[in-house]
Every structure is written in C-alpha cells, then in structure tokens.
N, C-alpha and C positions, 0 to 999 in steps of 0.2 A: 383325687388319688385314693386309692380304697386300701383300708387298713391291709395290713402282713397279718397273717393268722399267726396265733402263738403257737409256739414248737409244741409239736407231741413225740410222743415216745412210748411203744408197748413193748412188752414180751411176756411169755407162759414159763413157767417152770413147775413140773412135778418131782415131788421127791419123796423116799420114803421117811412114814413116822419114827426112824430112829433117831438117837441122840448124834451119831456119828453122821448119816442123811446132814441133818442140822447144820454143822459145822461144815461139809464140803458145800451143802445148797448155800448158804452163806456170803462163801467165799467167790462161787458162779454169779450169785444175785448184785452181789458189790459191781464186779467186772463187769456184769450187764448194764450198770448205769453210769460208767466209764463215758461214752459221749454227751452226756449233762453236760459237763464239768463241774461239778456239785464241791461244795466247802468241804473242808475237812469237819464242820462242827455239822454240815446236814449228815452226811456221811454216817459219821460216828452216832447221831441220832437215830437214821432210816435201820443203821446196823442193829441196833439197840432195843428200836422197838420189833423188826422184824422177831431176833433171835427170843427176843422174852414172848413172842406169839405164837412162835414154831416151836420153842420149846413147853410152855403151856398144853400144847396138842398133842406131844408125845409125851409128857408126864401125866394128865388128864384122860385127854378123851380115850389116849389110845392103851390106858394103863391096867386094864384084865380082858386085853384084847391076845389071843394067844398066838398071832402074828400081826406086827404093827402094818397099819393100812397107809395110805398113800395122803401127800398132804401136795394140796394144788392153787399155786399161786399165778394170779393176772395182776400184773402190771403198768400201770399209764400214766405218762406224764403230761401235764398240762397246766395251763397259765400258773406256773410255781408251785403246782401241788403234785405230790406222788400220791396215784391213786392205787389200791391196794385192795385183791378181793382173794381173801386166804380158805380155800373150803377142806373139808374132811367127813370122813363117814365113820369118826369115832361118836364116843359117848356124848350125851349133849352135854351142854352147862349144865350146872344148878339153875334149877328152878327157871330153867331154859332163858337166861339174860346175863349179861357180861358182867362179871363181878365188878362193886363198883370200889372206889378207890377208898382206905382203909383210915379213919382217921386214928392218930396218935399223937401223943405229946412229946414231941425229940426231945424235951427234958426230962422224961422218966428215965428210970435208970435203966440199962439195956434188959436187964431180966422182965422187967414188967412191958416191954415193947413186944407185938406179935410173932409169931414166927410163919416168916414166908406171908404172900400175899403184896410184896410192895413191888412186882413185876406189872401188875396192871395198875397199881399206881402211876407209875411211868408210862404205862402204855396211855393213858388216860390224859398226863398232863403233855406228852411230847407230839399225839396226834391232835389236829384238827378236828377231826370227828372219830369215831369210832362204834361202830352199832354191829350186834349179835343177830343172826337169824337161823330157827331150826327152820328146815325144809324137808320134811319126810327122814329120812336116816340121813339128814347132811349138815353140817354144821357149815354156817356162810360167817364171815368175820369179813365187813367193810370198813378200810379204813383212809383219810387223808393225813398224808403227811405234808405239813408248810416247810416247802424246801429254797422258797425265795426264786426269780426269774434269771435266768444265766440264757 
C-alpha cells in the first residue's frame, strides 16, 4: 500500500507597501488559509508574525521611498509547515541580514528597556526558520511557520 502524500496548499498575494495594504492583505491572507482548518493559537501566531513582517517593509525598506512599492507574498503548505517567501524592491536591511533578536533584562525597569525592535524578536522565536536575502534591488524574506498536521 503506498503512503497518501501530505496536503499541500499554495497561493500568491500582491499588495501594496502601505500601512492600510497591511491590514486588508491580512485579513485576505487569514481567509486564504480557511481550508487548513488551522488552531485558533496557529492562526493568531501565522497573524502575528506575518503582520510584524509586512509591517517592517512598509516602515523600513519602503520609508523615503516617495511612493510605496509593492510587497509579494507566496505561500505553501506542507507536512505542518506554512511556508512563506515575502519579497520587495524597498531599501535593504542593515548591513543586508535580518536583525537579530535583542536581548534584555524583563527586570529592568521599563525606561532602561529598548525602544522598538521586539517585532523580530517574535518574528524570530515564533518561526521555524527565518533567513534574509538581497538579490539585485530585491529584498527575499524566507520563512517556516510550525503549524502542526490537520
């Protein structure tokens, strides 16, 4: 008897680098992975790290760009992993590599904690992998999300 293949699952979305883009692509991107049937706790994760990567892109790369550019997601699902490839033609990183996650002491007192930067901390601890790539003017963001087998 020969193994059943794991489910897969694709789709593309383009959207623009605004803040408002953001929140409707969001809400598109949720409803596309509607036939998963995905937990309410992957869910609110996949929500979580997308929106702090889309939104990094339009406060970042796309930030003295004097109309925001277009921000292009691929999508795929497979043996419990969302796979994730986010690109743009904004500004690169720093020092062209993904910021890496910020250590602190949650017992100092809030004024001596950083300000901002704890979006790729999260983005950091809630994906599976996560890796940075410039390509000529384009910024590539691969990522795995562990979303468990449904």
């Amino acid at each position: 008897m020969a193994d059943t293949p794991a489910p897969t699952f694709a789709f593309e979305q383009t959207l623009d680098g605004t803040q408002e883009a953001v929140r409707g692509a969001l809400a598109f991107f949720l409803n596309r992975l509607a036939p998963l049937n995905l937990s309410d706790d992957a869910r609110d994760t996949i929500e979580l790290v997308v929106a702090e990567t889309l939104n990094n892109i339009v406060e970042h790369a796309f930030c003295d760009h004097p109309q925001p550019g277009f921000i292009w997601i691929r999508c795929h699902y497979r043996s419990g992993d969302l796979h994730l490839r986010i690109t743009d033609f904004g500004n690169a990183m720093p020092d062209r590599a993904l910021p890496q996650p910020k250590k602190f002491d949650a017992a100092s007192p809030v004024s001596d904690l950083p300000e901002g930067g704890f979006g790729w901390n999260l983005i950091h601890e809630l994906t599976g992998d996560v890796s940075y790539a410039r390509s000529g003017p384009m910024n590539i963001i691969n990522m795995r999300i562990p979303v468990g087998a449904h």
